[in-house]
PALUM-725036 format. One record per residue (C-alpha): z, y, x. Coordinates in steps of 0.02 Angstrom, whole numbers, plus 32768, in hexadecimal, padded with zeros to 4 digits. Each point is the difference from the previous one (the first is absolute). Layout:
<nodes>
ZYX
...
</nodes>
This chain:
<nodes>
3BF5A63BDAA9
80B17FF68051
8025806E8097
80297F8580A2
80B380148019
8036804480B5
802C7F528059
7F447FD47FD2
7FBD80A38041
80597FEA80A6
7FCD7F3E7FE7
7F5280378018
801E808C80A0
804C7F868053
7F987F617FD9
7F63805B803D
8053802380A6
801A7F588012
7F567FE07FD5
7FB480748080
808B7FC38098
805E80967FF5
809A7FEC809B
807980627F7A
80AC803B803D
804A80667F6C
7FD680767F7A
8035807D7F8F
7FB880597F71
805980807F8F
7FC8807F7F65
805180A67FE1
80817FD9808D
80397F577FB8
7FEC7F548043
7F9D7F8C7FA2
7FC87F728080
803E7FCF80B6
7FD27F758065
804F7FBA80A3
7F8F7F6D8055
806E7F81806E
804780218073
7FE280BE7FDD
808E80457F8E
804D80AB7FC1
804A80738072
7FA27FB6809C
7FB98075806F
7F3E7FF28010
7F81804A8086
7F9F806F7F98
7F8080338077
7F8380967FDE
807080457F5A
806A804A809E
7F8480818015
802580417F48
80B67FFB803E
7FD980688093
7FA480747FA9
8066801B7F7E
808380418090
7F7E806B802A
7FF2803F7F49
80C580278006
7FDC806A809E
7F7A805E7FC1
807980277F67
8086802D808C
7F808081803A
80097FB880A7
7F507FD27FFD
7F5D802C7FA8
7F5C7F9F7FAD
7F8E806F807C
80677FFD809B
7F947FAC808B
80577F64803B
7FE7802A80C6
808880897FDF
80787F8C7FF5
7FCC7F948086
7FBB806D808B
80667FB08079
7F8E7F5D7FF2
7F708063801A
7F737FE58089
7FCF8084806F
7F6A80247F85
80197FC27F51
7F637FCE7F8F
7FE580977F81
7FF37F737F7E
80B07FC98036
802E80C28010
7FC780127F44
805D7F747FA7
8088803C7F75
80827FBA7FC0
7FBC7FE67F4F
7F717FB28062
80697F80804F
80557FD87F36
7F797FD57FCD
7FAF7F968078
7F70806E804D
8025802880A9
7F8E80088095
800C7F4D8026
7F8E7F697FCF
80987F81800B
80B77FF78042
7FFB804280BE
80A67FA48038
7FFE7F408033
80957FA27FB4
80317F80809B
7FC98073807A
801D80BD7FD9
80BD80268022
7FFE808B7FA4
7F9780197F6E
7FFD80A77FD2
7FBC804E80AD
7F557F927FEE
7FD880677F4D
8009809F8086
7F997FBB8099
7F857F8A7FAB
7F56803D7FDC
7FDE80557F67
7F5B7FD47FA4
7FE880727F82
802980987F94
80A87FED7F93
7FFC801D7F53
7F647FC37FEE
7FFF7F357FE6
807F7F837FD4
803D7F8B809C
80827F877FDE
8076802380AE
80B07FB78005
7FFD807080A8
801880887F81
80A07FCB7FA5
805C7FEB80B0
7FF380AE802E
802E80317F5A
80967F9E8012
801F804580B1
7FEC80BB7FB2
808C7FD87F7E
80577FC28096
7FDC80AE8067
800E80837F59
80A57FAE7FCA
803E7FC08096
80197F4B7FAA
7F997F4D800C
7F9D800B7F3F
80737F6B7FE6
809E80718011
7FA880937FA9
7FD67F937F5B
80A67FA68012
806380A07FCF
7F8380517F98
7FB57F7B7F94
803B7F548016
80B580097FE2
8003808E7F87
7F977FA87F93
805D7F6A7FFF
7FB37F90808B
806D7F828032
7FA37F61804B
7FFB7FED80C7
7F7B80518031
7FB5802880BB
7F7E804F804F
7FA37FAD809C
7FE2805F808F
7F7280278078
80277FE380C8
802F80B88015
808B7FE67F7A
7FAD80767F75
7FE37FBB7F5F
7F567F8A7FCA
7FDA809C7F8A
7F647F9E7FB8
80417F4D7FFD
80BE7FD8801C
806D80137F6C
805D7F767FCA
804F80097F61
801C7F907F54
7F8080067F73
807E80437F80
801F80938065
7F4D80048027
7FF380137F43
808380847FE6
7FBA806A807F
7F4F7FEB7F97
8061802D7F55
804980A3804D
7F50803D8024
7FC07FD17F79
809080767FA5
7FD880878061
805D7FE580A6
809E80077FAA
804780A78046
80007F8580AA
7F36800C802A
7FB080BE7FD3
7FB780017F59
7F62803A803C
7FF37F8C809D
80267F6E7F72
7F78804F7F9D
7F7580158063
80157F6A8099
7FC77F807F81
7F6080737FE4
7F487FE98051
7FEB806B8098
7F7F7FC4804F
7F6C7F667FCD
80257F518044
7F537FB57FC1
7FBD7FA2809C
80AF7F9E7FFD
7FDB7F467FEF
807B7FD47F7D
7FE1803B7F53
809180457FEA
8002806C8087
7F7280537FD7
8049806D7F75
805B80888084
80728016806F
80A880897FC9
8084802B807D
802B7F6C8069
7FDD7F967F60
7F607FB17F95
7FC080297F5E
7FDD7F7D7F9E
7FAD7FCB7F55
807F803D7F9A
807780818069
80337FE080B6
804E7F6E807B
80717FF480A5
7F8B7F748050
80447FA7808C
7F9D7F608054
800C7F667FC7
802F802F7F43
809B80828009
7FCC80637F79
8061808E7F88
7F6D80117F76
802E80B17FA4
7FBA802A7F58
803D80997FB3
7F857FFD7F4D
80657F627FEE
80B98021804C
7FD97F6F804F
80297FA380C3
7FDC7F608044
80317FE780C7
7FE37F498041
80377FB480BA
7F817F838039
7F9B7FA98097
7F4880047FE0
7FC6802A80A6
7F977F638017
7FA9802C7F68
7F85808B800C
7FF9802C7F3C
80C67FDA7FD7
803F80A07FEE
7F5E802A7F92
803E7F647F93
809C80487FF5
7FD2809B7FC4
7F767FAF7F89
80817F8A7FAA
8069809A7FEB
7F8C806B7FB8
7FAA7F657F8F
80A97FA57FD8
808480787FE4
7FC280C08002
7FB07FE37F69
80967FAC7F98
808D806B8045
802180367F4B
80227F487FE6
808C7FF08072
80AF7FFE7FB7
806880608078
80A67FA17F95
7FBD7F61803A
7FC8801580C4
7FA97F608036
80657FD8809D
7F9B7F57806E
80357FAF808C
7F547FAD8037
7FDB7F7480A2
7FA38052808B
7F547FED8019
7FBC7F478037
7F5F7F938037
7FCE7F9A7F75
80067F518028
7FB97F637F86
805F7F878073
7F4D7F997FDB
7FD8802880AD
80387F868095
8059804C808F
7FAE7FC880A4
7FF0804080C3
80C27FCC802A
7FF5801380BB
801E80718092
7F5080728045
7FD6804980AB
7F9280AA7FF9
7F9F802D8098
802680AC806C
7FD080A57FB2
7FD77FD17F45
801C80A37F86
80A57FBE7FC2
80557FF080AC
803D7F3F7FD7
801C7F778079
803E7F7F7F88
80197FE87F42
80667F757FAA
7FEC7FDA7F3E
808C7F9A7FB2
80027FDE7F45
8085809E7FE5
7FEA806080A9
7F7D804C805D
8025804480B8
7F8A80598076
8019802080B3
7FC8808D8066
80317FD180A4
80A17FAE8000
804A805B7F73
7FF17FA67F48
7FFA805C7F5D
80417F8B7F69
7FA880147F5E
80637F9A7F84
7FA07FEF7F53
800D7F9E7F58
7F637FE77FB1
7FEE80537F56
80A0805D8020
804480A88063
80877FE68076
807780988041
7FF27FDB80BB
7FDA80648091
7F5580458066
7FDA7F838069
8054803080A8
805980837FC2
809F7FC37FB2
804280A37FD6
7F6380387F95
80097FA27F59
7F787FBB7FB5
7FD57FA97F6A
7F627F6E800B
7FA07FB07F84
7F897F5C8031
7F6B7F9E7F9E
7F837F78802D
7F6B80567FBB
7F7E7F62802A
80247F5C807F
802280358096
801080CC7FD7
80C180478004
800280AD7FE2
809C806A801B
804280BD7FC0
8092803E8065
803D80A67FC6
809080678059
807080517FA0
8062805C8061
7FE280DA8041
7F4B7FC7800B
7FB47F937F6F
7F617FBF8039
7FA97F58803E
7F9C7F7B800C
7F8B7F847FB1
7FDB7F638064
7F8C7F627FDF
80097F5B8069
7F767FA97FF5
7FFF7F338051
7F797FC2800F
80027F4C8057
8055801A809B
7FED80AF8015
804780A17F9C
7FBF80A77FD7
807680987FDA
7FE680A07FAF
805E80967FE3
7FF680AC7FB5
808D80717FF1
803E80AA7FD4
800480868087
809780018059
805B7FE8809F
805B7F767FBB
7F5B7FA07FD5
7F85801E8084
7FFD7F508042
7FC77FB47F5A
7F5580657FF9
7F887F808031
7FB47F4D802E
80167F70805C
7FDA7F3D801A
80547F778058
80137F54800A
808A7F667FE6
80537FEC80A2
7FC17F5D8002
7F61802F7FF4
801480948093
803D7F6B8075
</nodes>
């Protein structure tokens, strides 16, 4: 039986994305430190920084790794020694307790993240004056809260943002040279658990140097032993999540991951020399990242020895759409009133064949659309936030509607329009965000005729 060359092996990654609505960006996947397949979905290309989300907490602690080599700090030191200056009058014991190994590896003394992104302006000092719920060490609890004051500790040890620290230490000696920025919280520190931007080829060369070892650039040992378990993840949801948790990273199946929302992944597996990183949006889809990592780990991991690294497989692929027969008739042309206080906050709503425009108010937010395609536009009433939008009319008289943003903050939403008669119906989920909160919800209105 004849071996399936590499274009067919990648053929069959990528087709069962597709098949499962996978909102791929990008991807990369290399054996023994040479590239065998990359892929770059429109308008997504090489070189492009990305928002990669939660793999900024392996960043930050890998700055903390470097420090610990410095011998400016220690596994066992208890955070609060750093940080007494944030401390209440009487500090929880729990809080009091909590080391820094405790805080790698994701068990602190925290149920979830104790700062509030939109209203916190500073959020470190929250980790310090919240309300500890339990004793560290002793359970797994997911806490973004936790990667911020790491960053802010790299920021107090070395005197420089994490962003400036890894600049000098790992991303330019090792070759980095993409744009790439970190976003930062209202106090001006860097998002240590969420805010690196930066391209998926450096995101993959940053993956191959720990996978060697660090490189001389990371500590050998930090390299070594961040990618192993340190504490059970088992009640996580996902099943990939459920196989550990290392230092500020995830073991997986088959090695370890940096695992950022929505699909930013740097998949490490040392038995095999092996590292796939993707970019994606799959926040409206609660199992995406778990079909990314199952296509991996069905598809490719096991027919690496396949792969020709003489011949990579380079794709340029469209970007993810609504299918659309064109069977179905387009109907509901018109301009709707809403009455006061629905859950979407409209007042009006006009459908044209190629435009859709809601009002809140007096203000209109254009939704251009092609059915069956994706158009580069942007969020509606937000010109300076692209977007891309795909359209379909699922059934007479049902539109439905994916807008994505692409820009420091991929997420959004998924809307139907439903006419029916004179009257219209419209739905919409989306992915948690400040950007999207408006399109989390229901309403119903009539023609304007009809409200006469």
């Amino acid at each position: 039986m004849n071996k399936p060359n590499p274009e067919e092996i990648i053929k069959r990654f990528t087709d069962r994305l597709l098949r499962n609505g996978i909102n791929m960006h990008g991807f990369q996947l290399s054996v023994a430190g040479r590239t065998v397949a990359v892929a770059y979905y429109h308008p997504f290309r090489e070189g492009q920084p990305h928002r990669l989300y939660s793999v900024s907490k392996t960043l930050t602690g890998i700055a903390i790794g470097m420090l610990i080599d410095d011998g400016r700090l220690s596994l066992d030191q208890r955070i609060t020694d750093r940080f007494r200056d944030l401390l209440p009058e009487q500090p929880s014991g729990f809080l009091l307790r909590l080391t820094l190994q405790d805080m790698l590896r994701m068990a602190t003394c925290y149920w979830k993240t104790a700062y509030r992104e939109g209203i916190d302006a500073d959020w470190t000092a929250p980790f310090f004056t919240g309300q500890p719920d339990h004793e560290p060490g002793t359970v797994f609890s997911y806490d973004t809260g936790c990667s911020q004051v790491l960053a802010a500790l790299v920021k107090r040890v070395s005197g420089q943002e994490v962003s400036d620290f890894l600049e000098e230490r790992l991303f330019r000696p090792l070759g980095c040279q993409d744009r790439r920025y970190w976003l930062r919280d209202p106090s001006g520190c860097c998002q240590g658990g969420t805010g690196l931007c930066m391209s998926l080829r450096d995101l993959h060369r940053i993956a191959e140097c720990l996978l060697r070892g660090g490189d001389g650039l990371v500590p050998r040992w930090y390299a070594e032993e961040m990618g192993k378990k340190h504490i059970d993840t088992l009640l996580q949801d996902k099943k990939e999540e459920q196989y550990g948790y290392g230092w500020q990273c995830w073991c997986t199946r088959a090695g370890w991951a940096m695992y950022g929302m929505g699909g930013q992944l740097a998949v490490i597996c040392p038995d095999r020399q092996a590292v796939f990183s993707a970019i994606a949006d799959t926040r409206l889809d609660p199992c995406g990242v778990q079909h990314i990592y199952d296509a991996f780990f069905d598809e490719l991991f096991p027919r690496l020895g396949d792969m020709d690294p003489s011949r990579p497989v380079s794709l340029s692929l469209p970007a993810a759409k609504l299918q659309d027969s064109g069977l179905v008739k387009a109907v509901g042309e018109g301009y709707y009133v809403f009455p006061e206080g629905n859950m979407l906050g409209l007042s009006a709503m006009e459908l044209k064949p190629s435009a859709l425009t809601l009002f809140r108010g007096d203000s209109p937010a254009v939704l251009p659309f092609a059915r069956g395609e994706t158009l580069e536009t942007s969020w509606p009433g937000r010109p300076n936030v692209p977007a891309l939008v795909s359209a379909s009319w699922i059934s007479d008289g049902t539109l439905r509607l994916r807008c994505h943003a692409i820009g420091d903050a991929p997420c959004g939403f998924d809307m139907l329009v439903s006419i029916l008669g004179n009257s219209v119906t419209v739905k919409s989920r989306c992915s948690a965000d400040p950007l999207t909160g408006e399109y989390d919800g229901v309403a119903s209105g009539v023609c304007r005729e009809e409200s006469v």
